[in-house]
N, C-alpha and C positions, 0 to 999 in steps of 0.2 A: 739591217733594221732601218726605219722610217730615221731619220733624226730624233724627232720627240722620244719614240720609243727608245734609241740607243743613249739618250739623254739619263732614259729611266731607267738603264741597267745601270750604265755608269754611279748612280745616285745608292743602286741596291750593292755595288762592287766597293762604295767608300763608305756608308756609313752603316748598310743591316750584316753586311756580312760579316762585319768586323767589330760586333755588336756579343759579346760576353753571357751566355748561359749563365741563370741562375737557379738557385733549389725551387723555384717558382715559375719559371718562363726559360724554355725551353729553344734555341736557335736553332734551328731544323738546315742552316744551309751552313753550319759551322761546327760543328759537335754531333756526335754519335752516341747511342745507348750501347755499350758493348754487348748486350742479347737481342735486344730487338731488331738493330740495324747490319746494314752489310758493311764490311769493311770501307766502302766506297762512299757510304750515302750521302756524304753533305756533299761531294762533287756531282753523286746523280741527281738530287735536287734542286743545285744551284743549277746544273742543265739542262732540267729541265723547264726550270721556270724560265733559261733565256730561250728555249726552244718556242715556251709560249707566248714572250715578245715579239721572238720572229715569227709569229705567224701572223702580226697584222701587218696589212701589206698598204695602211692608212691608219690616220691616228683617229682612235675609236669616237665617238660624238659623246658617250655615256658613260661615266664613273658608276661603280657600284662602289661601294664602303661599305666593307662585311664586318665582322667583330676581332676576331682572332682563328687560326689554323685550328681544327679538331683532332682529335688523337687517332683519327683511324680517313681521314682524308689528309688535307695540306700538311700534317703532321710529318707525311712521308713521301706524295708525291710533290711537293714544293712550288706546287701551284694551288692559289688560293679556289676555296670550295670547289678540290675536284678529288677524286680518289686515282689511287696506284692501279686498280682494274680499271678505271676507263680511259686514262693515257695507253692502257694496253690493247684497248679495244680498236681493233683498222678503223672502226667505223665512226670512231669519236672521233669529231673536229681537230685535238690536241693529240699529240703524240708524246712517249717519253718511256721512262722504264722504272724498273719497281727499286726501291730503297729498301726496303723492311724485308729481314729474314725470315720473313716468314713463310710457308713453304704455297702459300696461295696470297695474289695480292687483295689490298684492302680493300674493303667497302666502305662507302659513308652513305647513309642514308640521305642527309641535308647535298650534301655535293650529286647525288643522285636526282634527287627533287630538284634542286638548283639548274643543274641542265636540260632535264624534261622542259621546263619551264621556258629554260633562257636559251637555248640553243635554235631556234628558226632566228634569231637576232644577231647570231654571230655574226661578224666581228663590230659588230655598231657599238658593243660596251667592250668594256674595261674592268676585271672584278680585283680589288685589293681588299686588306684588310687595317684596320682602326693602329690592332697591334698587330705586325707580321711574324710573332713570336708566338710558339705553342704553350697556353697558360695551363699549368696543370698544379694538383698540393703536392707539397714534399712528399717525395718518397714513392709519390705514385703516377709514372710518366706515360701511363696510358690513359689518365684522370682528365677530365675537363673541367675548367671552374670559369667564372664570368671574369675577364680581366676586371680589375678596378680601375678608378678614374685616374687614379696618381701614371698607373702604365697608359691610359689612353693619353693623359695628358704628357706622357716622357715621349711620345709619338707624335704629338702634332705638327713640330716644324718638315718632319718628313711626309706628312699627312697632308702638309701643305704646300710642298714642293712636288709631291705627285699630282695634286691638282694645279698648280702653275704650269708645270711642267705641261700636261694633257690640256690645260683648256676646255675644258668638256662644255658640252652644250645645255647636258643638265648632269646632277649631282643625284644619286637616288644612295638613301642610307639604309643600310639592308638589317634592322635592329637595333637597340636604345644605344648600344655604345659607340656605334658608328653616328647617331646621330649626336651625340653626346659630343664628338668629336668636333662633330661640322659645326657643332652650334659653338661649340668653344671657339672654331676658327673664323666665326661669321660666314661661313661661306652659304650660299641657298642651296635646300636641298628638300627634295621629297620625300618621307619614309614610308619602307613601307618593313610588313611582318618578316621577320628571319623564318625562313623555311621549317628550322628543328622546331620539337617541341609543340608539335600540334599544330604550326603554322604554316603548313603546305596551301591549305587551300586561301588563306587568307593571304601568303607569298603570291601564288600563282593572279589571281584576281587585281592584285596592286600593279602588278608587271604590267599584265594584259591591259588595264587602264592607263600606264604610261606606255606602252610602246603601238598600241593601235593608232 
């Protein structure tokens, strides 16, 4: 890895991994659901997400700042807005392998749209998230809910160490929490529409306007 980026694993190896599951927020590279996951998963997805370090082979110009992991992308392949089927795909940029027991890997819609979009860019950005923890209600861990502000806000020293860290050229916040984030942090940033939720074409159009 680049320095900067081995800087940024070193940062995810001392403080998210060693970061405590709760009935509400889920640590996807530390803990396991005893049905849904493989006996291995939190080692395939802390692997895979260093696998996706090392593939910038320069430190990226663009932060993205997503919101939080969804239940059926980041949730399982442990890279942020990507699914367990297109780390399986030869043909995707990232490589990696499936966590989830499940007997076909996942799909995500948004992590789908997201690289339609963002993928002739690679490796110029950088995608993270606000909180890198899976937010879900009790009881139901394949649930998605909006992290709140108190979890965005128990995130921003490390929210602000990933942008030290990177130095990015510009900041682009990918939906209200991530921007929620930056503004807390002062840092400048563009926003534009998060992909889910009706927001593909309003996502795609924002990108296209920054990165032309």
């Amino acid at each position: 890895m680049v320095p900067a980026i081995a800087s940024l694993w070193a940062l995810c190896e001392a403080q998210l991994f060693a970061t405590p599951s709760s009935e509400r927020l889920f640590n996807l590279y530390s803990d396991r659901h005893p049905e849904l996951d493989r006996e291995e998963a939190p080692a395939i997805r802390r692997n895979n997400l260093k696998r996706y370090f090392a593939a910038y082979a320069a430190v990226p110009s663009v932060l993205l700042l997503a919101e939080a992991p969804g239940p059926w992308g980041c949730r399982f392949s442990g890279v942020p807005l990507t699914s367990e089927a297109q780390l399986l795909d030869p043909e995707f940029p990232l490589q990696g392998e499936a966590s989830s027991a499940a007997p076909r890997p996942h799909h995500e819609y948004s992590a789908r749209i997201y690289w339609r979009v963002m993928r002739p860019y690679f490796p110029r950005f950088f995608t993270w998230s606000a909180v890198p923890l899976h937010p879900h209600y009790p009881g139901a861990p394949l649930s998605i809910r909006t992290p709140t502000q108190q979890e965005v806000r128990s995130w921003l020293p490390f929210t602000a160490a990933i942008v030290e860290i990177l130095s990015p050229e510009r900041v682009i916040a990918v939906g209200r929490k991530a921007e929620f984030a930056l503004q807390a942090l002062g840092i400048p940033y563009t926003y534009v529409r998060h992909p889910s939720q009706g927001g593909a074409r309003q996502f795609e159009s924002g990108i296209r306007a920054l990165f032309s």
